[in-house]
N, C-alpha and C positions, 0 to 999 in steps of 0.2 A: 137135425141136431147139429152138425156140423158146423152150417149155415151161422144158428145161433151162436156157439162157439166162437167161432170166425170175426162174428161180429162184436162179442165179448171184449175179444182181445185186442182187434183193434177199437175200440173205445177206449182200452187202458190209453192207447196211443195218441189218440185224437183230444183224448181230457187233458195230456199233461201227467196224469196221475205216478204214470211210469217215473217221473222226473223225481220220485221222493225217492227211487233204489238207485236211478242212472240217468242222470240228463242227458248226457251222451248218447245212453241206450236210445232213447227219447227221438233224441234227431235223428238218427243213421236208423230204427227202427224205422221212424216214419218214410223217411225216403225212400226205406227197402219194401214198407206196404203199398207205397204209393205205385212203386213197379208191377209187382204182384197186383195191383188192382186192374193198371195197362193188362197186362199177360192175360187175368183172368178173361177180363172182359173182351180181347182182340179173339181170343178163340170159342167167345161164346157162341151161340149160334143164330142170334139177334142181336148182333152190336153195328157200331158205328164208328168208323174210325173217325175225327175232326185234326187234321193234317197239321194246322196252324199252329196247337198247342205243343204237340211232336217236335214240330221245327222249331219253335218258339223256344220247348227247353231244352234240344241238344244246344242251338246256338247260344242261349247263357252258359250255358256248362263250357262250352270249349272257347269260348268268349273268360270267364273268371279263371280257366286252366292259363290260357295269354295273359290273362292279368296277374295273375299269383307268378309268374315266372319271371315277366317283365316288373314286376312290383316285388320282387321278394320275398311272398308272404308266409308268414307261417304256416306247417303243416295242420294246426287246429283248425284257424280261421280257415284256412280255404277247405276243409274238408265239410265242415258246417255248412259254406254259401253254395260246394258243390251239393249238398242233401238240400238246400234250400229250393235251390234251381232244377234237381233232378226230382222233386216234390211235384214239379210244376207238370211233368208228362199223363199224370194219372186223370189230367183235365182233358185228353186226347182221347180218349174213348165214351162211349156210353151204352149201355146194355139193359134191355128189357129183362134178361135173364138175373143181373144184379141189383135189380128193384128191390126183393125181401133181403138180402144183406146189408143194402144201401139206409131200407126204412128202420132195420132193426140197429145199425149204430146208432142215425138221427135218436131214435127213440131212448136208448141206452145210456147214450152219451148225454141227451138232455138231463133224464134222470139223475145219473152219477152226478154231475158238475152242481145238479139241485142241492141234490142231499151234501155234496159235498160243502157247499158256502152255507146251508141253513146250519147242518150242524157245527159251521162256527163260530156263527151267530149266539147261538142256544148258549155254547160254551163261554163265549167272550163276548155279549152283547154290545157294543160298541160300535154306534150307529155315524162313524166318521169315515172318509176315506182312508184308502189303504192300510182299514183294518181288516180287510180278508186277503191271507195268502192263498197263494197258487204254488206246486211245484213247479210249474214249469217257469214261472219269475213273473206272470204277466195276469195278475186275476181281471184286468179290463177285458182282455183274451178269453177268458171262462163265457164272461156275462153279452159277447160279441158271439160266441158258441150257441151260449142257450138261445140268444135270438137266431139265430140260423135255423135254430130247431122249432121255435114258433108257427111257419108256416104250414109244418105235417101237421103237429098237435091243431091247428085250427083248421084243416079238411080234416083231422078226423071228427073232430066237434060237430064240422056240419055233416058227417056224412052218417055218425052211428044215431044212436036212439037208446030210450034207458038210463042203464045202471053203468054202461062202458061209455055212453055220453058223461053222464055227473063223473066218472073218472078221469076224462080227458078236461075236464074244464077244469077239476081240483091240481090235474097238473099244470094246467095252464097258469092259474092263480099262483100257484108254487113256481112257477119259470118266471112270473115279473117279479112274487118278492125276492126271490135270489138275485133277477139282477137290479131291484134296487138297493140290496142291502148290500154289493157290489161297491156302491156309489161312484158308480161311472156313470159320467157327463155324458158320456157317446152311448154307454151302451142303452142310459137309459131312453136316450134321445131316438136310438135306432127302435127300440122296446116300444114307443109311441109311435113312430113314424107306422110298421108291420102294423100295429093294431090300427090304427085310423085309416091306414088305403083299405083293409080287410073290411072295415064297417061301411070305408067311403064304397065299395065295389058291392058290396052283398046285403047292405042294408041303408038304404035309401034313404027312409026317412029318417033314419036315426042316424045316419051320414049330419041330414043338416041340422041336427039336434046340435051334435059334436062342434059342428062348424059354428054351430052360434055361440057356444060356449066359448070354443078357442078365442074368438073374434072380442068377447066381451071380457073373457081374462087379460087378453093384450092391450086391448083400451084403457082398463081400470087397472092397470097394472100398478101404475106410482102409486095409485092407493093402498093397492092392496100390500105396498111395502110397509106402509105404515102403523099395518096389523103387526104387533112384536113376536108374536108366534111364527107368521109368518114369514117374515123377515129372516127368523132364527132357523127354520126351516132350510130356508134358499141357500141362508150362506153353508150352514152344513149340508149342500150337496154341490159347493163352490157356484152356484149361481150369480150372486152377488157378492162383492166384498172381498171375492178370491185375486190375490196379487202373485202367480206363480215365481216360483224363483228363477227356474229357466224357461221362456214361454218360449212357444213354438216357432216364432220367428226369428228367437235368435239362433235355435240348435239351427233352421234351414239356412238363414244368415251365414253361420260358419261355414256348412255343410256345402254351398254353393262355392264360395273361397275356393273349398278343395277342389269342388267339378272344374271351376274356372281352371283350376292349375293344372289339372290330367280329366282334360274332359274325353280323350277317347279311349283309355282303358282304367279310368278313376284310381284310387289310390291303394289297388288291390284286397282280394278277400282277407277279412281278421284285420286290415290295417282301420276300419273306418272308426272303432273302439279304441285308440289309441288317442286319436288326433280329436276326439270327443271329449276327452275325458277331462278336459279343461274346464270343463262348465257340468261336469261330473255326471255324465249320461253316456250310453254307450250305445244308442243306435239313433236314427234321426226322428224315429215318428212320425214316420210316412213312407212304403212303401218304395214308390218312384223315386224318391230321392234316397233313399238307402241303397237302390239297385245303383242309380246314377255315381253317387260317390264309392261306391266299392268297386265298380266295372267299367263307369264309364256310358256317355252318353247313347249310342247304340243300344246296350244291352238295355237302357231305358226305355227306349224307342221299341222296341221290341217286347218289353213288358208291358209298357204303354198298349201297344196291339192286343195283349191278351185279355190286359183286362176290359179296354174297349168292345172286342167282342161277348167277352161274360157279362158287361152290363147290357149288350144288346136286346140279354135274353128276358128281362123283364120289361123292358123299354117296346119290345115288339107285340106284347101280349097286354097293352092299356084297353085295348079293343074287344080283348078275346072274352073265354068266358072265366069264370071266376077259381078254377080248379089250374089253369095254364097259368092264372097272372099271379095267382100264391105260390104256384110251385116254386117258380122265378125268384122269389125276395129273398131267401137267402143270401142271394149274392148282394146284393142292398145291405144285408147286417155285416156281412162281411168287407164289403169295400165301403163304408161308413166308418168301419175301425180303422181300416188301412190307411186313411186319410189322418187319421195323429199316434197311429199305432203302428206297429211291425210283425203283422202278424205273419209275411211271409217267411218271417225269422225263425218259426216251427213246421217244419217238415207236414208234420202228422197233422198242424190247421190245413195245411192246403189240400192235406188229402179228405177234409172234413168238407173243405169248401168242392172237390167233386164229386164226392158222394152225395150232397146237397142237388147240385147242377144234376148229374143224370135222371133225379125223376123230373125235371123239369123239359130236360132234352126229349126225354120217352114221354112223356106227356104230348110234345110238341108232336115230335112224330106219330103218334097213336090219333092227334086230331086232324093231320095229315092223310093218314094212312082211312080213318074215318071221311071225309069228303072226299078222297078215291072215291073210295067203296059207294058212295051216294050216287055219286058221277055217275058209275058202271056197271049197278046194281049188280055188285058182290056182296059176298060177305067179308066183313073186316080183315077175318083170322083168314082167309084167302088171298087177300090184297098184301096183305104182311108175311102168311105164312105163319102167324103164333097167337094165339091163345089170348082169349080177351083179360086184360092185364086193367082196362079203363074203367070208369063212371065209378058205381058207390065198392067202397071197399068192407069188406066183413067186418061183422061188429067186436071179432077177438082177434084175429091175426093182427099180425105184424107184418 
């Protein structure tokens, strides 16, 4: 009961939802769960320390503390980029023991953000961009969430049977129309990218089904602009016809400027919102370059590393079997937004994005720990020491 609980609450955190009492709360809550997640899981008694992320986020922290002091910065801003960066530690462990707390935000949080954008649909049906708000300011951010969440919901599809299967797929259904009535470019893009590796990896022939269709809608593409339905379509999802007012090459255009100017400790926390605001944006839309202009080249390089290593985790499991390489895509929806989005700009996203990664770590390990055991004819829970956690999951639990 706890557990559940536990998991409750941080989904208020991880949705944003908290941001309609306190955005403030929002941030400095997230950073403070994201410690608590470290804590938990460093004295569990199957975990794993991963060293890199640890060092990775004291040195932004005490990297944006040198910059706020040498830069001046306000006490807001730097208190923000410090819960942003200290967000970044809860990626440094992983624990078999916080699997059912881990599955139950995924699962919580998918829900909540569902119901949340459907029922605003329902109320304000208005099928355009940036008709769905977010408390936390960013509903690309929500529809970037739910796909995070896609990967569980589709091992649970293949692994239950029944009446809790046709539930997992009517959520499933409900997880793409949320984020396409989103009408995010990215999220929807990340939304097909998860479904098409899952069918290319698990379903063969209807892999090259999918493949012949993609291949023939790109060929016939100029025609099919000249269906008017069609056409009306693409451009209300900015496909076609969309001329942004500020495109992404000029926010990193400027954004560069500034690293050019203080490229080793960039233009301090809370300052990079200021020197934006000329082309009336206030973060750059992209990750690495937000790190880079507020801190400085280094702390880039150093972000740079982290998330080099987190995309490792599905890159190394193209080969494996199909419950390892899904685990993985998370981070796929998540560094898919970070590339025109800011999601490390929320504390409580990063800590969504490791609670995603550990069952993909304990995955790893458990198919590790499993070819042990094969080697040296043990038993698994011998070889590890804990409780078979692996293969099909029960058709009610969480």
């Amino acid at each position: 009961m706890s557990t559940v609980i536990a998991a409750l609450l941080t989904t208020l955190l991880t949705s944003g939802l908290t941001s309609i009492v306190s955005h403030q709360f929002t941030i400095v809550g997230g950073a403070a769960a994201s410690v608590l997640f470290l804590i938990f899981g460093v004295f569990s008694r199957r975990s794993k320390l991963h060293p890199l992320f640890l060092i990775g986020a004291c040195a932004l922290v005490i990297l944006a503390l040198i910059s706020a002091e040498e830069k001046r910065s306000d006490l807001p801003g730097m208190v923000h980029l410090l819960c942003c960066y200290l967000a970044l530690c809860a990626l440094a462990v992983s624990s078999e023991d916080l699997i059912p707390f881990c599955r139950q935000v995924v699962v919580f949080n998918s829900l909540l953000l569902t119901g949340f954008i459907l029922v605003q649909v329902i109320a304000n049906p208005q099928f355009r961009s940036w008709a769905i708000w977010s408390p936390a300011g960013a509903a690309n951010q929500m529809a970037a969430q739910i796909n995070m969440g896609l990967p569980l919901v589709l091992l649970r599809i293949h692994d239950t049977r029944g009446q809790w299967r046709v539930a997992w797929l009517l959520l499933l259904a409900l997880n793409c129309v949320a984020v396409i009535c989103v009408m995010s470019r990215n999220g929807i893009g990340s939304m097909l990218i998860i479904l098409t590796v899952y069918f290319l990896f698990n379903y063969k022939k209807l892999s090259l089904l999918l493949l012949t269709m993609i291949v023939t809608l790109l060929a016939s593409f100029e025609n099919l602009l000249q269906i008017p339905i069609v056409h009306q379509v693409l451009r209300r999802f900015r496909i076609v016809g969309f001329q942004p007012g500020t495109p992404r090459s000029l926010i990193w255009r400027i954004a560069f400027q500034h690293i050019e100017d203080s490229p080793w400790l960039g233009v301090g926390p809370g300052n990079a919102q200021p020197r934006l605001n000329v082309i009336d944006i206030y973060h750059c839309h992209n990750n690495i370059v937000q790190v880079a202009m507020e801190t400085g080249l280094p702390s880039a390089l150093i972000f740079l590393l982290i998330t080099i290593a987190l995309l490792l985790l599905p890159m190394r499991h193209l080969n494996s079997d199909l419950r390892l390489f899904v685990s993985a895509l998370p981070v796929l929806a998540y560094f898919s937004y970070s590339w025109t989005g800011y999601p490390l700009g929320l504390p409580a996203g990063t800590l969504m994005l490791a609670i995603c990664v550990n069952e993909a770590r304990v995955q790893h390990r458990r198919q590790l720990a499993e070819q042990l055991a094969a080697r040296v004819h043990l038993p698994v829970s011998q070889i590890q020491g804990v409780n078979e956690i692996g293969g099909k999951w029960s058709a009610a639990g969480v």
